[in-house]
TIKOL-895898 format. One line per 10 residues: their letters; for each residue x, y, z of N, C-alpha, C. Coordinates in steps of 0.2 Angstrom, whole numbers, plus 5000, padded with zeros to 4 digits. Layout:
% TIKOL-895898
A> X:Y:Z:X:Y:Z:X:Y:Z  ...
***
This chain:
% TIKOL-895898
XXXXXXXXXX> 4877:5001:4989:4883:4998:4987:4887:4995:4992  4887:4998:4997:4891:4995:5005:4885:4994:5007  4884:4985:5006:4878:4984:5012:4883:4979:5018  4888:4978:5018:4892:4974:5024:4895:4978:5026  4897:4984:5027:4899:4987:5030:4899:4988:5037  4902:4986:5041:4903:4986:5050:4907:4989:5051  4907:4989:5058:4911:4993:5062:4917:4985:5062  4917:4982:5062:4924:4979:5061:4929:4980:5055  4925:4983:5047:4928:4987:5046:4932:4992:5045  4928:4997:5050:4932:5003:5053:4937:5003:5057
XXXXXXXXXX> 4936:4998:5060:4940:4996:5066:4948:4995:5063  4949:4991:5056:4953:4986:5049:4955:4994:5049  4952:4998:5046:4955:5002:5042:4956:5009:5047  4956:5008:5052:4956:5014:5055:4964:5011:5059  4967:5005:5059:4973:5004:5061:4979:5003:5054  4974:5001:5048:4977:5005:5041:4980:5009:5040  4975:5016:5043:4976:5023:5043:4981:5023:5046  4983:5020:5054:4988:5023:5058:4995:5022:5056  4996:5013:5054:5001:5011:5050:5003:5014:5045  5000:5016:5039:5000:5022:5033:5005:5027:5038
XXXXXXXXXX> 5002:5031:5042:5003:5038:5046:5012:5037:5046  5013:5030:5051:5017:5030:5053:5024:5029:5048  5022:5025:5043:5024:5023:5037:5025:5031:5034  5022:5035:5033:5025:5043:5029:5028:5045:5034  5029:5043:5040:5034:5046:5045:5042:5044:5044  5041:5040:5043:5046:5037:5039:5051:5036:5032  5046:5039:5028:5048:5040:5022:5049:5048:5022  5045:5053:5025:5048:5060:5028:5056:5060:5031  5056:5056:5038:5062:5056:5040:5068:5053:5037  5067:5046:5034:5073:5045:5034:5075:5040:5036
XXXXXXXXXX> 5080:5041:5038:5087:5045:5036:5090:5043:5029  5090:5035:5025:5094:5035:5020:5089:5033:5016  5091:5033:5008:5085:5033:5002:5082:5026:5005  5086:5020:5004:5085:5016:5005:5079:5013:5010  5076:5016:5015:5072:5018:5022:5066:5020:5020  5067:5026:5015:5062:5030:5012:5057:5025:5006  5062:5021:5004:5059:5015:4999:5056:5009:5001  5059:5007:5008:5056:5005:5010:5046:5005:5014  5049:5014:5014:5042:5015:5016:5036:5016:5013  5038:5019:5005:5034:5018:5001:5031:5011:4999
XXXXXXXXXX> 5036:5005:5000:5032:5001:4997:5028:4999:5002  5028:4999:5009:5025:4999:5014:5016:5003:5014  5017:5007:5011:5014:5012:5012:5007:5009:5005  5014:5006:4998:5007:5004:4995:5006:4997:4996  5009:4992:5001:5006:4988:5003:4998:4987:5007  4999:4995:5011:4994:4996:5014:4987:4998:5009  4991:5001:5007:4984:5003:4998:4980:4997:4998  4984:4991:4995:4983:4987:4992:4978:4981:4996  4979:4982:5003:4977:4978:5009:4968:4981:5009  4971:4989:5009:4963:4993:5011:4958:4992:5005
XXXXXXXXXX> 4961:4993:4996:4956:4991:4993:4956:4984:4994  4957:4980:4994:4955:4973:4996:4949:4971:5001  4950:4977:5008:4945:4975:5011:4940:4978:5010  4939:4985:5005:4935:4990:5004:4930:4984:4999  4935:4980:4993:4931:4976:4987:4926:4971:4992  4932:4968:5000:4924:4963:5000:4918:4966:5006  4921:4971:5008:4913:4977:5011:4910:4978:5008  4913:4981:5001:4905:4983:4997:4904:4979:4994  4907:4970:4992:4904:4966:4990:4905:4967:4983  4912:4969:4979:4912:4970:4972:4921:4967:4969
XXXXXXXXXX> 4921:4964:4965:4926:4962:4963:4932:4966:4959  4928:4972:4958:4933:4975:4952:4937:4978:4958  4935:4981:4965:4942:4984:4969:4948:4978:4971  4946:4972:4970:4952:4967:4973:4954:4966:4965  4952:4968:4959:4954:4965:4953:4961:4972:4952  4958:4979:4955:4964:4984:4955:4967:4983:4958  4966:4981:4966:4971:4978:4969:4979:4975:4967  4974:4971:4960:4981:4966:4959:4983:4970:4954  4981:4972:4950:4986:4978:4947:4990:4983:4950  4987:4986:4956:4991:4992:4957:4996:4986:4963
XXXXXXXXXX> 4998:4983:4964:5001:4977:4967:5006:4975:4961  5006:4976:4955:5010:4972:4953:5015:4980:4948  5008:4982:4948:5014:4989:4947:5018:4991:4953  5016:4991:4958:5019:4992:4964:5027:4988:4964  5029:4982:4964:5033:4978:4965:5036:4982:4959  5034:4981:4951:5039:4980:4946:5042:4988:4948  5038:4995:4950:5043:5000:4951:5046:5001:4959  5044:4997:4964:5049:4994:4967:5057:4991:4964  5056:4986:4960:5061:4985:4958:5066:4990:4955  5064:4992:4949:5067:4998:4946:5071:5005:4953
XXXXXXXXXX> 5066:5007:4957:5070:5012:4961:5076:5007:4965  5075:5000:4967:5081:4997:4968:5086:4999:4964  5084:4993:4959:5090:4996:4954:5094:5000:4954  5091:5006:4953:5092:5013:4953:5098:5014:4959  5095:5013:4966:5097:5015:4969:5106:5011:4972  5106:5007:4967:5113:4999:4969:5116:5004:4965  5115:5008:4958:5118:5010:4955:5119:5006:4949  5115:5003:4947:5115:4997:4941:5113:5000:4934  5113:4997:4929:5111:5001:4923:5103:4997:4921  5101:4999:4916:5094:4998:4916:5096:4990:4910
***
């Protein structure tokens, strides 16, 4: 299934990892909601980067095709926790 898999891979997804890390450290701490949503959608931008590079390692297109779905689901409840959090009505 991963016949292209290298170590420059690892290397992509091993600075992923750190970014993620540093990104829940962030939505842990704080300080205001606004920070914390930021960090989530950081957090699933990262998702969305890793299965992208996971689809062209193993050479398969359905992970870049979930990709774009959990990317667009990502945005439209981004949108929605803004809303939410301006204080606006649905």
């Amino acid at each position: 299934m991963i016949e292209n898999f290298n170590t420059e891979y690892f290397v992509v997804l091993f600075f992923l990892m750190l970014a993620a890390v540093m990104a829940i450290i962030r939505v842990i701490k704080g300080p205001t909601a606004p920070d914390r949503v930021v960090g989530l959608d950081t957090i699933n931008t990262i998702v969305i980067v890793s299965m992208v590079i996971f689809g062209i390692a193993a050479g398969s297109v359905i992970y870049i095709d979930v990709a774009i779905v959990y990317a667009l689901l990502s945005f439209i409840s981004t949108l929605f926790i803004a809303k939410y959090l301006e204080g606006g009505d649905f």
